[in-house]
C-alpha positions as CSV (number, residue, x, y, z in Angstrom):
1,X,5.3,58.1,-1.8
2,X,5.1,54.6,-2.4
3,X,6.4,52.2,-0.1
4,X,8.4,49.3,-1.2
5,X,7.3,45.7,-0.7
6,X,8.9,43.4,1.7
7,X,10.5,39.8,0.2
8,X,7.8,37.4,1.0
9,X,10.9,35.4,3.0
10,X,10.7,38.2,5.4
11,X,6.8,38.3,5.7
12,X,7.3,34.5,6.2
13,X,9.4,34.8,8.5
14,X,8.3,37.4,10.5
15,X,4.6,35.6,10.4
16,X,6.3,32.0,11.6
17,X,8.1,34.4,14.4
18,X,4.9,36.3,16.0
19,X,2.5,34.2,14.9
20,X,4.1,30.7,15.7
21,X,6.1,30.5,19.0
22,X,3.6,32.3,20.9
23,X,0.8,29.5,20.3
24,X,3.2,27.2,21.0
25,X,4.0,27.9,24.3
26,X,0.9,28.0,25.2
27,X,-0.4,25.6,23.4
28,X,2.6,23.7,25.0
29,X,1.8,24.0,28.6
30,X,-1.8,23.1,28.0
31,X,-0.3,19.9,26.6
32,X,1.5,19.1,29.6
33,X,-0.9,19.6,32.4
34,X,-3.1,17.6,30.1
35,X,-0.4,14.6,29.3
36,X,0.5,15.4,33.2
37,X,-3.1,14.1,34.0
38,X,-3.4,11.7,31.6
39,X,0.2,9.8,32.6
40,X,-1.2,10.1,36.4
41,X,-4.1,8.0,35.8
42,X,-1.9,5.5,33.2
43,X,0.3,5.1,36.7
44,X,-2.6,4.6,38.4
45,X,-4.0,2.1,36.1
46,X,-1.0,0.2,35.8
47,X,-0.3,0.3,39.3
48,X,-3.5,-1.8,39.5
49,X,-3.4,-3.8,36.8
50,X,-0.9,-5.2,38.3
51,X,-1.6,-6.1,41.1
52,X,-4.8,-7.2,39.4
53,X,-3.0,-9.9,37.8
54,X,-0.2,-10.7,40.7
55,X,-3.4,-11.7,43.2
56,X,-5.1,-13.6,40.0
57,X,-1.6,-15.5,39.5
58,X,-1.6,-16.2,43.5
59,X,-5.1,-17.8,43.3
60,X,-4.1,-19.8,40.2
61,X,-0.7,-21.1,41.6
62,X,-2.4,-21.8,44.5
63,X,-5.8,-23.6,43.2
64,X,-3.2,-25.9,41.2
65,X,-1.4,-27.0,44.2
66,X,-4.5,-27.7,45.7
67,X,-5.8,-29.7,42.5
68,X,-2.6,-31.6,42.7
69,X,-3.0,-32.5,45.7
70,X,-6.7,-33.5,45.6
71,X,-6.0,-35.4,42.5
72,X,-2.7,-37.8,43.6
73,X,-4.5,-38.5,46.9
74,X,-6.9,-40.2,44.4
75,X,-4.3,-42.0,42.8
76,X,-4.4,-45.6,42.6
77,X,-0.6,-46.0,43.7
78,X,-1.2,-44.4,47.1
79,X,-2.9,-47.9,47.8
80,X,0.8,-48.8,48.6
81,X,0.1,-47.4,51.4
82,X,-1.8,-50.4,53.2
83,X,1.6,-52.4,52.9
84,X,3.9,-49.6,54.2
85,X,5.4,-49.1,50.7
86,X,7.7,-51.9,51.4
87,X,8.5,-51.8,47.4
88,X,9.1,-48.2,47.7
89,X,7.2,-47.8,44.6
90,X,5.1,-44.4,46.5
91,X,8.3,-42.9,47.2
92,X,10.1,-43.0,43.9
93,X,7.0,-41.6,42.4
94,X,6.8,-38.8,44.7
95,X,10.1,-38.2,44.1
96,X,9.5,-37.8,40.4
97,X,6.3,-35.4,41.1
98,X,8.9,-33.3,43.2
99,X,11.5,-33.3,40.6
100,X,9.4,-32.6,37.6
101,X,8.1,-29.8,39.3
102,X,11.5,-28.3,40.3
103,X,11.4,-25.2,43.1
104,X,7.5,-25.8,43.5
105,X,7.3,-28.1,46.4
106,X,9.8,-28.6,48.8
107,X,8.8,-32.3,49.9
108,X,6.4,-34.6,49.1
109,X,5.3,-37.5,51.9
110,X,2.6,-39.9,52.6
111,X,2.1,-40.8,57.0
112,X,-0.1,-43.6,58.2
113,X,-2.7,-43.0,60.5
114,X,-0.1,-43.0,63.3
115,X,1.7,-39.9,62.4
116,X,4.6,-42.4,60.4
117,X,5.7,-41.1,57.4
118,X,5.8,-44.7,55.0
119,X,6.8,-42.7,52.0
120,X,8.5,-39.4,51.1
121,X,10.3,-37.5,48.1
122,X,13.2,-37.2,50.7
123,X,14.4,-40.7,51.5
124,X,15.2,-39.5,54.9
125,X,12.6,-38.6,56.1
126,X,10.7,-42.2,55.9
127,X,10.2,-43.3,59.1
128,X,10.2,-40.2,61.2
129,X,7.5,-39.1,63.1
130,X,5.5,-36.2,61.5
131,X,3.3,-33.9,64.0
132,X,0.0,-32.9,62.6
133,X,-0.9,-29.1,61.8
134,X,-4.0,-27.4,63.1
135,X,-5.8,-26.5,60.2
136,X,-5.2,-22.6,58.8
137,X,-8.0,-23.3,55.9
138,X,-10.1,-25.8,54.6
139,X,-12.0,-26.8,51.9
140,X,-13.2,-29.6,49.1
141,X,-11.5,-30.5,45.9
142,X,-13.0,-33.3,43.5
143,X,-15.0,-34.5,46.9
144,X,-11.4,-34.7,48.7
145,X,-11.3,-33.1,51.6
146,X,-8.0,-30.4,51.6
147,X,-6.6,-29.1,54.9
148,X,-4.0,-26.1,54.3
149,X,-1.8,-25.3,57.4
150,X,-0.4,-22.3,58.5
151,X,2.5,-20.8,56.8
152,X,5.5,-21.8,58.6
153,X,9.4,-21.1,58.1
154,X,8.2,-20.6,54.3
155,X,6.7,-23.6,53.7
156,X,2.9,-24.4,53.5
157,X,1.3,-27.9,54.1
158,X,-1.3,-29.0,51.8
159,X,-2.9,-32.5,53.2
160,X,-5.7,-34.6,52.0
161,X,-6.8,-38.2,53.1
162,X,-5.7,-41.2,51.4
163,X,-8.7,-43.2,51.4
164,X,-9.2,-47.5,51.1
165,X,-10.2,-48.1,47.3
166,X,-12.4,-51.3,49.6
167,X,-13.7,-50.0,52.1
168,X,-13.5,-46.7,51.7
169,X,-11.6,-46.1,55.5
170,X,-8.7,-43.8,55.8
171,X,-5.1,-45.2,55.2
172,X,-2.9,-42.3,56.0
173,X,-2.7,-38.7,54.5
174,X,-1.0,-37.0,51.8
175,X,0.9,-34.0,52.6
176,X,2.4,-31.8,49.8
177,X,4.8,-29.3,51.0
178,X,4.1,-26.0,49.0
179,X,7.4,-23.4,48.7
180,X,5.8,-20.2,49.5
181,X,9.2,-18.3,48.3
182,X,7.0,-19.0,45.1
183,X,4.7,-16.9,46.4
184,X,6.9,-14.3,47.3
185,X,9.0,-14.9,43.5
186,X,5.7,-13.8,42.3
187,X,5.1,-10.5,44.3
188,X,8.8,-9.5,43.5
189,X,8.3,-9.7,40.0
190,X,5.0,-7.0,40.0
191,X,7.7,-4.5,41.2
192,X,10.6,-3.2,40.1
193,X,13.0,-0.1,41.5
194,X,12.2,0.7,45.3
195,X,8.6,-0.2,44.9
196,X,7.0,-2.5,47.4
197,X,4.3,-5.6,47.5
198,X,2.6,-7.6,50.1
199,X,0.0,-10.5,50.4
200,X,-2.4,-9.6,53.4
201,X,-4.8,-12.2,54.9
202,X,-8.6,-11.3,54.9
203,X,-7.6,-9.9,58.6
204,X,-4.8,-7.8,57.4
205,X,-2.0,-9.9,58.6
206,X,1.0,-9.6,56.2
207,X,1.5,-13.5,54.5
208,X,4.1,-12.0,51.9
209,X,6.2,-9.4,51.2
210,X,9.0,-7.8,49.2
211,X,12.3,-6.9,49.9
212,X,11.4,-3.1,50.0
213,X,8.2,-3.4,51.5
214,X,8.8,-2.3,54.8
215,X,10.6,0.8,53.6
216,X,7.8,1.9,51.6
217,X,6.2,2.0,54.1
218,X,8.1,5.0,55.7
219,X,7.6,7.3,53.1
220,X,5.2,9.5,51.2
221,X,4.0,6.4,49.0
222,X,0.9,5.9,46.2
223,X,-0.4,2.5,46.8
224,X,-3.0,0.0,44.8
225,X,-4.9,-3.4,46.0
226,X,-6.8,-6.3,44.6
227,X,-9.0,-8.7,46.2
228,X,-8.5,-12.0,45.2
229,X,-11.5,-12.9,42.9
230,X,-10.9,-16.5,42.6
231,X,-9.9,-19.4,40.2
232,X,-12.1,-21.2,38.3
233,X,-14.9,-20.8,40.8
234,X,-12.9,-21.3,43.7
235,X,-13.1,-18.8,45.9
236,X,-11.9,-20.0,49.4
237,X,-8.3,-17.2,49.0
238,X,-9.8,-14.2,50.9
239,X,-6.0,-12.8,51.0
240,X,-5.7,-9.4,48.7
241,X,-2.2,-7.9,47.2
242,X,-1.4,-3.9,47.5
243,X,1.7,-2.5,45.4
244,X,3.0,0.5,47.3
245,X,5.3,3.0,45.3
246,X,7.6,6.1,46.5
247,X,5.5,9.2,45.2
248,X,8.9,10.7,43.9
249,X,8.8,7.2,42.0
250,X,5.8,7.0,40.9
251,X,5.4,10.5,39.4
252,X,8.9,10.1,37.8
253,X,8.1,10.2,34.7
254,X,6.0,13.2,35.1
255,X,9.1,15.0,36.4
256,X,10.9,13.9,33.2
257,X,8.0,14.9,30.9
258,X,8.1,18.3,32.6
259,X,11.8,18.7,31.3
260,X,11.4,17.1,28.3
261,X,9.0,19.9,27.3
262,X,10.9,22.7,28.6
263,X,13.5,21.4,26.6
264,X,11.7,21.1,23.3
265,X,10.4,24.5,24.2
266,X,13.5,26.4,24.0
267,X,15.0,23.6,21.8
268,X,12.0,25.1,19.3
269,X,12.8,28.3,19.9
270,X,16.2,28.5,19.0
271,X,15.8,26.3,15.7
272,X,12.8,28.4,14.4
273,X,14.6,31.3,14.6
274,X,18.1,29.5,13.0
275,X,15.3,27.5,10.2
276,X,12.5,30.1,9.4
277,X,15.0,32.4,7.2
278,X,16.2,29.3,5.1
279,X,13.0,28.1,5.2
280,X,11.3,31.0,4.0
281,X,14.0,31.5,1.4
282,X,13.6,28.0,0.1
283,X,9.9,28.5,-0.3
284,X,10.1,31.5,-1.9
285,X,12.9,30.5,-4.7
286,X,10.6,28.7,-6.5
287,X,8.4,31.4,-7.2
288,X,11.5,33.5,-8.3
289,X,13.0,30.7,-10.5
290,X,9.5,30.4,-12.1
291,X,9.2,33.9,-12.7
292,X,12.6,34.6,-14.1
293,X,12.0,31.7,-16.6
294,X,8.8,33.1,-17.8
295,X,9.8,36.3,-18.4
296,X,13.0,34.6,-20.5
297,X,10.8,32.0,-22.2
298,X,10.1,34.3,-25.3
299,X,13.5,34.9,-25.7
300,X,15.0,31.6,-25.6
301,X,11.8,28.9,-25.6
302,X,12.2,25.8,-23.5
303,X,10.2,22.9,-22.3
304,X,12.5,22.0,-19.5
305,X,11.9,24.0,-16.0
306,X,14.0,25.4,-14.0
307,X,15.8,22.8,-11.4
308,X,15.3,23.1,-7.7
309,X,18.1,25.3,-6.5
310,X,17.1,23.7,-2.6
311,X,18.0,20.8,-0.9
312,X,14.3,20.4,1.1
313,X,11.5,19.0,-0.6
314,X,9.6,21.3,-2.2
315,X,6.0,22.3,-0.7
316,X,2.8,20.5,-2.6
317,X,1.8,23.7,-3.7
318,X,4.8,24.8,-5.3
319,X,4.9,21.2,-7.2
320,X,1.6,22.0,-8.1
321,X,2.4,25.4,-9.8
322,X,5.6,23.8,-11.7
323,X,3.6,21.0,-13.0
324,X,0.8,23.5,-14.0
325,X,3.4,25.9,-15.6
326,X,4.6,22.9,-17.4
327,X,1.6,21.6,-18.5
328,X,0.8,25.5,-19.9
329,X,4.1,25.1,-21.7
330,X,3.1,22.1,-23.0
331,X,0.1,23.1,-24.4
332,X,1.2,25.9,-25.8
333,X,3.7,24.1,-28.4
334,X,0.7,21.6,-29.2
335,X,-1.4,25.0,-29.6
336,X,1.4,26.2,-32.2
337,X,1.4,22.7,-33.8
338,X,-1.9,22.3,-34.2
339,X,-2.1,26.3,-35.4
340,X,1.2,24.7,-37.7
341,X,-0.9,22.2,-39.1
342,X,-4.4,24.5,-39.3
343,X,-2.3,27.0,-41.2
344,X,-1.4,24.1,-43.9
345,X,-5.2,22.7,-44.3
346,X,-6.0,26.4,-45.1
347,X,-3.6,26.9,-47.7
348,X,-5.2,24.0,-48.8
349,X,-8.4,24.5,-48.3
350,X,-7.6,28.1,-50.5
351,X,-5.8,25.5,-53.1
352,X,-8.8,23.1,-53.4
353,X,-11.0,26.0,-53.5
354,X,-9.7,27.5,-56.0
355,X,-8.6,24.7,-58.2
356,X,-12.3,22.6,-57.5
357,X,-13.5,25.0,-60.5
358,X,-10.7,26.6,-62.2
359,X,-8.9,23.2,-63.1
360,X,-11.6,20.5,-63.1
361,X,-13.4,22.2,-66.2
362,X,-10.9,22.3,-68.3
363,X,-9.3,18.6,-67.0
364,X,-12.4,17.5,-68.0
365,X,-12.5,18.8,-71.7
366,X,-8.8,17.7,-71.7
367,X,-9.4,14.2,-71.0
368,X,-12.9,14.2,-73.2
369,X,-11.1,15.4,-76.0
370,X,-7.9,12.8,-75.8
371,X,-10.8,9.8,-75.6
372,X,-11.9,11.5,-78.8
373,X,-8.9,11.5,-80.9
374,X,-8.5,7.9,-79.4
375,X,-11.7,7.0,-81.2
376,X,-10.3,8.3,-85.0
377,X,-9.2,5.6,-87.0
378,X,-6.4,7.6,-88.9
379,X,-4.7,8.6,-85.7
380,X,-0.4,7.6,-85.3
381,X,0.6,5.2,-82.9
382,X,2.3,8.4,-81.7
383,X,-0.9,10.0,-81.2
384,X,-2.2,7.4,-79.5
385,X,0.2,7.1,-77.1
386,X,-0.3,11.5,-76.8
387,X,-3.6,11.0,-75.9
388,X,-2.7,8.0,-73.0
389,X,-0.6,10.3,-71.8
390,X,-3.3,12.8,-71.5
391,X,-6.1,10.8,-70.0
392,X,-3.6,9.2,-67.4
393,X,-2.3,12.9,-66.0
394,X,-5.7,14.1,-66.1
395,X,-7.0,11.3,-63.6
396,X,-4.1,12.0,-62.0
397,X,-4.8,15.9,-61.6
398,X,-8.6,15.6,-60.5
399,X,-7.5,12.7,-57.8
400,X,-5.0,15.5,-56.4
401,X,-7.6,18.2,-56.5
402,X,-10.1,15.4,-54.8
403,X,-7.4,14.7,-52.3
404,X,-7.1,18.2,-51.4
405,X,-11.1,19.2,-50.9
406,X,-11.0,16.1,-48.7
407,X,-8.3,17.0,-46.7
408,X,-9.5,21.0,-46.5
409,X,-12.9,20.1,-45.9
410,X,-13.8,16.5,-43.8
411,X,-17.5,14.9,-43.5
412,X,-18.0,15.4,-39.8
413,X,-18.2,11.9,-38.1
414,X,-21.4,9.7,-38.1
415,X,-20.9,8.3,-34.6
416,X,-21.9,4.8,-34.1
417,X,-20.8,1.7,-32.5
418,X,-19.1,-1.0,-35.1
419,X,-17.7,-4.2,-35.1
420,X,-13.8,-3.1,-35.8
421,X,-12.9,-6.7,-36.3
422,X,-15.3,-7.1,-39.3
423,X,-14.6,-3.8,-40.5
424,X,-10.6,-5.5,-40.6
425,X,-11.4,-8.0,-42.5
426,X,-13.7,-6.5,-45.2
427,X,-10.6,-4.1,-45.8
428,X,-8.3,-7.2,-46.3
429,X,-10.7,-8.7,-48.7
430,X,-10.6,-6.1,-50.8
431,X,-7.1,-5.5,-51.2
432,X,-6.1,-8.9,-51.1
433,X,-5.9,-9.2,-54.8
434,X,-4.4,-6.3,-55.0
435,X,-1.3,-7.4,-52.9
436,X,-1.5,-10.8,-54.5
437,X,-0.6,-9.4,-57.9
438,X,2.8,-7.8,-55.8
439,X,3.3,-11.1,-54.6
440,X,2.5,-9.6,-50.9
441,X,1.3,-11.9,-47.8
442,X,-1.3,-10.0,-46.1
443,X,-2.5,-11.2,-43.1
444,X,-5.6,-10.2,-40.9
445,X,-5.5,-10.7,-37.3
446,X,-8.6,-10.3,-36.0
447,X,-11.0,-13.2,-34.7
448,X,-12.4,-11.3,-31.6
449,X,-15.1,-8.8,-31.5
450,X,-14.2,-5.5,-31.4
451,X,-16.8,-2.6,-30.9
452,X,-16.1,1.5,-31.0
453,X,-17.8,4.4,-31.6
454,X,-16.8,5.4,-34.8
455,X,-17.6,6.3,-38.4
456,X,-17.3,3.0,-40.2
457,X,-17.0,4.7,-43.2
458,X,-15.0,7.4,-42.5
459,X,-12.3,4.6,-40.4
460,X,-12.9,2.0,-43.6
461,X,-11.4,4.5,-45.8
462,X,-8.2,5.1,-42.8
463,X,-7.9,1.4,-42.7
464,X,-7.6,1.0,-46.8
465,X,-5.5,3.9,-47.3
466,X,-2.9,2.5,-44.2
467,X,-3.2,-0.8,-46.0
468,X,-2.4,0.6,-49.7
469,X,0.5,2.8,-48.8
470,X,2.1,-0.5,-47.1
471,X,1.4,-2.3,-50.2
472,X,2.5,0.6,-52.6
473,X,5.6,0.8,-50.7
474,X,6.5,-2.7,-50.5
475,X,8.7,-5.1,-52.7
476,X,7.3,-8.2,-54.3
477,X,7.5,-11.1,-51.6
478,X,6.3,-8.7,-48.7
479,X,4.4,-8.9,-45.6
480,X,1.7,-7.1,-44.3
481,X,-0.2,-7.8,-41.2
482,X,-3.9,-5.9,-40.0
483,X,-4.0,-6.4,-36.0
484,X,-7.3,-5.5,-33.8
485,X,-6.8,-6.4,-30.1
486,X,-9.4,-4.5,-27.5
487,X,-9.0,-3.4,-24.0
488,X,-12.0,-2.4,-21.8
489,X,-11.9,1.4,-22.7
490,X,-10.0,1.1,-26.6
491,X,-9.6,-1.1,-29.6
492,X,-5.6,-1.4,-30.9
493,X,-5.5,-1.7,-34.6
494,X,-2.2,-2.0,-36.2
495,X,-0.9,-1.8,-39.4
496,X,2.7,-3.5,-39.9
497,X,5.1,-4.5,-42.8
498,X,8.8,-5.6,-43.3
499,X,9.5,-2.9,-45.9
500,X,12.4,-0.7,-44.9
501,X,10.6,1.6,-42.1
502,X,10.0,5.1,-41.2
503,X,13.3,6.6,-39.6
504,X,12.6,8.3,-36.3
505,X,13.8,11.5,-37.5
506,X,10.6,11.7,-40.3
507,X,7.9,9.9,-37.9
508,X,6.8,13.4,-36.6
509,X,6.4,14.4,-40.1
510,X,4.6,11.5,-42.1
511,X,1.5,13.3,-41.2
512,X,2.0,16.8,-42.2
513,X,0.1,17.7,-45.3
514,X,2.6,17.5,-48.4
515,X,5.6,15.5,-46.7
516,X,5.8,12.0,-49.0
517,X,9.4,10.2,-49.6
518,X,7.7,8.2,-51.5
519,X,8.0,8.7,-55.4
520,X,5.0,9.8,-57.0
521,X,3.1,10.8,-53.6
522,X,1.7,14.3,-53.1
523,X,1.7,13.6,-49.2
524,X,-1.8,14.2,-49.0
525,X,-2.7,10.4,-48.0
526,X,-1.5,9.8,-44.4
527,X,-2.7,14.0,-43.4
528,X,-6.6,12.6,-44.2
529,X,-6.0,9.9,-41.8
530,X,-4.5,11.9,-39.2
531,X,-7.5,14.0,-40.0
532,X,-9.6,11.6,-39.5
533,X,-8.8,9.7,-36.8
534,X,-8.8,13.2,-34.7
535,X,-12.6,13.8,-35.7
536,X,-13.3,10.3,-34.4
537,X,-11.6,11.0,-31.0
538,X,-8.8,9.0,-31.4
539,X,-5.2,8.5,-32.0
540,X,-2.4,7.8,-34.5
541,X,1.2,7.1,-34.4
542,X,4.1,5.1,-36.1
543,X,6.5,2.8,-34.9
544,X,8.9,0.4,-35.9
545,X,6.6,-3.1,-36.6
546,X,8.3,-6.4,-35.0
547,X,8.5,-7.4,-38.6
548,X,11.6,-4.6,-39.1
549,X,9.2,-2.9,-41.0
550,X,6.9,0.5,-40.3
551,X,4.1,0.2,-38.0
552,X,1.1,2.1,-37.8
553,X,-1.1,2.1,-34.4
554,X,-4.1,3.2,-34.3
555,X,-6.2,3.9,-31.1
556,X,-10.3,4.3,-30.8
557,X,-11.9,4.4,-27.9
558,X,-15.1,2.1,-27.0
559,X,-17.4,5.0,-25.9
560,X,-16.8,8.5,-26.1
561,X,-19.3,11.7,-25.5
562,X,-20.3,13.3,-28.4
């Protein structure tokens, strides 16, 4: 007993089911230990980065007050010191320095060598009597020697010596008073939440901190610290900065990735199981809707597919198939035309056969005979005019019957590469006096070189037949105009007129053997060229010319394989 197949929506669905949420959990908590890790050492590293670049900030704030200060001490305005700055010139300028530096410096001041200060950002402070400060560092900037005092009541002193520009001897001493709430401003913004930062001297005393530093301090905490490297080769700071964090902080985000995953775990879950059947289903109707139209497509033909019953997009593969399916469809009405159009060049290929010897013979002796009776002197006007009719309807027979063993039996192609342009104009010099007699402008627009790979002869002979049926058809006073443009893989050559056109209803005709609406025609020309143009691997179609007229384009290529 057979057993019956399942839908493939179940097999999907099943398969995504057992096959799919399994691996994912697992392949799910492997990603989290791993992102776990990885996010554990990105903490770490930015932990340190930043203090990395708090410390470098410290030294470069710090080498540029010291700079400043080296450089105004050098100043040729702190001469005014020799005469008190009676003019008050020193003091208006340091108050500019203090103001167009804003928070930076507290107070700027200038004392003599008796502890006087002759000169000061703060007005009220000239003439007072400033102590000096024992010396916390030292060191030389531009050749100035810069004393840095200890840090008191959040203020640090910066001093250098304000030297004679004669002799050379001191006059007084410069003292720039540095905010060190900068300092701290700084350290503050390297944190953020309940994390915690402190400057520490090369002895571990504490020269800044935050606001949370000490309570970091009390818990479990991750911390980070950076010696100071320097500025610009200065390297008398030998303070370092440590960032301390809450380990609940810190790992925060690990705590939160941890949910996040369980979340998209069972978030998974439930959607695959709520998806997978419509899923599956919209996969697999497709397939049915293909299927259904092939079995119905013998019945009741049609290029046009089935449309997409689903709202997704559907799968590349399934695309795929349609267009395939499509392009099978396609093929198989240009298999029955071309089997259409074989089945016509057989019949007459059978006609040409047949008539070739059955009606040439006798066509022959007909016309001999008329040319005869023509040559007797006795012979009525009536007679004569017998005999044209004979000769001009036996031409006319054995150019049918030489039509039709062309048509039933083409020269294969003697591929070579030619000069379409010349080729153009040959053709136009022929027929020019042709379509002068009809009073018909024919033009040749062809200047550039054109090469293909073609029969010359076989695509002289499309070329003169385009040309006559264009002249045949038009009115005295007519137009006619031979195009050859070129394009890296073609040549274009066109054929347009102003006659009255092709309507779009007979355009897919013009080149089926025996369709003419042209009186007289045996609709045997415009088949050849089709013909033709085929066996040279190329292309023909009809348009409407620019000109209002009909306009035949046809397409070569510049290099084919043969």
């Amino acid at each position: 007993m057979l057993k019956k197949a399942l839908p493939i929506r179940f097999i999907l669905l099943g398969a995504f089911l057992l096959v799919g949420l399994l691996p994912t959990m697992l392949v799910t908590g492997m990603a989290f230990f791993e992102a776990r890790g990885a996010l554990k050492t990105e903490i770490k590293h930015d932990t340190q980065t930043r203090a990395n670049a708090t410390v470098d900030e410290i030294d470069r704030i710090m080498f540029e007050r010291l700079h400043n200060t080296a450089s105004w001490g050098q100043l040729e305005i702190m001469q005014d010191v020799r005469i008190g700055d009676i003019d008050k010139r020193l003091s208006k300028f340091l108050s500019d320095l203090k103001f167009s530096y804003h928070d930076i410096y507290n107070e700027l001041y200038v004392v003599d060598n008796k502890g006087i200060v002759i000169a000061s950002s703060n007005a009220e402070s000239i003439g007072k009597h400033r102590a000096q400060f024992s010396d916390w560092l030292s060191t030389k900037i531009q050749g100035n020697h810069i004393s840095i005092a200890p840090i008191m009541q959040e203020q640090l002193n910066i001093s250098t010596d304000v030297k004679d520009a004669f002799d050379g001897n001191k006059l007084g001493t410069l003292v720039t008073v540095f905010n060190w709430n900068q300092i701290t401003t700084i350290l503050e913004g390297a944190v953020s939440g309940r994390s915690g930062a402190a400057l520490f001297e090369g002895n571990n005393k504490v020269l800044s901190m935050t606001a949370h530093w000490s309570d970091v301090q009390t818990k479990e905490k991750l911390s980070t610290s950076s010696k100071s490297k320097g500025y610009q080769g200065y390297n008398g700071f030998k303070w370092y900065v440590v960032i301390a964090e809450y380990r609940l902080d810190a790992l925060a985000p690990i705590q939160q990735m941890a949910y996040i995953f369980i979340g998209l775990l069972v978030a998974t879950i439930i959607l695959a199981s709520l998806i997978a059947f419509p899923v599956a289903t919209a996969l697999t109707q497709p397939l049915v809707n293909l299927t259904a139209f092939a079995n119905n497509f013998i019945r009741e033909p049609s290029n046009a597919l089935p449309p997409s019953t689903s709202n997704l997009v559907e799968p590349e593969e399934i695309t795929a198939l349609s267009n395939a399916f499509s392009k099978m469809i396609n093929d198989l009405e240009r298999s029955k035309e071309h089997l259409t159009r074989a089945a016509k060049l057989a019949v007459v290929g059978e006609m040409a056969a047949a008539m070739s010897h059955e009606v040439r013979t006798p066509l022959g002796i007909l016309r001999s005979s008329a040319q005869v009776l023509l040559r007797e002197p006795n012979i009525s006007e009536e007679g004569r005019e017998v005999c044209g009719f004979i000769i001009s309807e036996t031409e006319r027979l054995n150019k049918l019957v030489s039509a039709l063993i062309d048509s039933a039996r083409p020269r294969l192609p003697d591929f070579k590469h030619t000069d379409l342009t010349e080729l153009a104009q040959q053709c136009v010099a022929m027929l020019r006096i042709q379509a002068e007699s009809k009073k018909i402008e024919l033009i040749c627009e062809a200047n550039e070189k054109a090469i293909a790979l073609c029969d010359a002869e076989q695509i002289t002979q499309v070329l003169l037949n385009l040309l006559l049926n264009a002249i045949q058809v038009l009115q005295d006073n007519g137009k006619i105009i031979l195009k050859v443009t070129h394009s890296i893989d073609q040549v274009l050559i066109t054929v347009s007129d102003n006659g009255l056109g092709i309507p779009v209803e007979h355009r897919n005709q013009v080149f089926e053997p025996f369709f003419s609406k042209r009186r007289g025609g045996i609709g045997l020309g415009l088949a050849i060229v089709k013909q033709i143009v085929m066996a040279n691997h190329g292309n023909i179609s009809v348009h409407q010319s620019s000109l209002g007229g009909a306009e035949f384009r046809l397409q070569l290529p510049v290099d084919i394989a043969v």
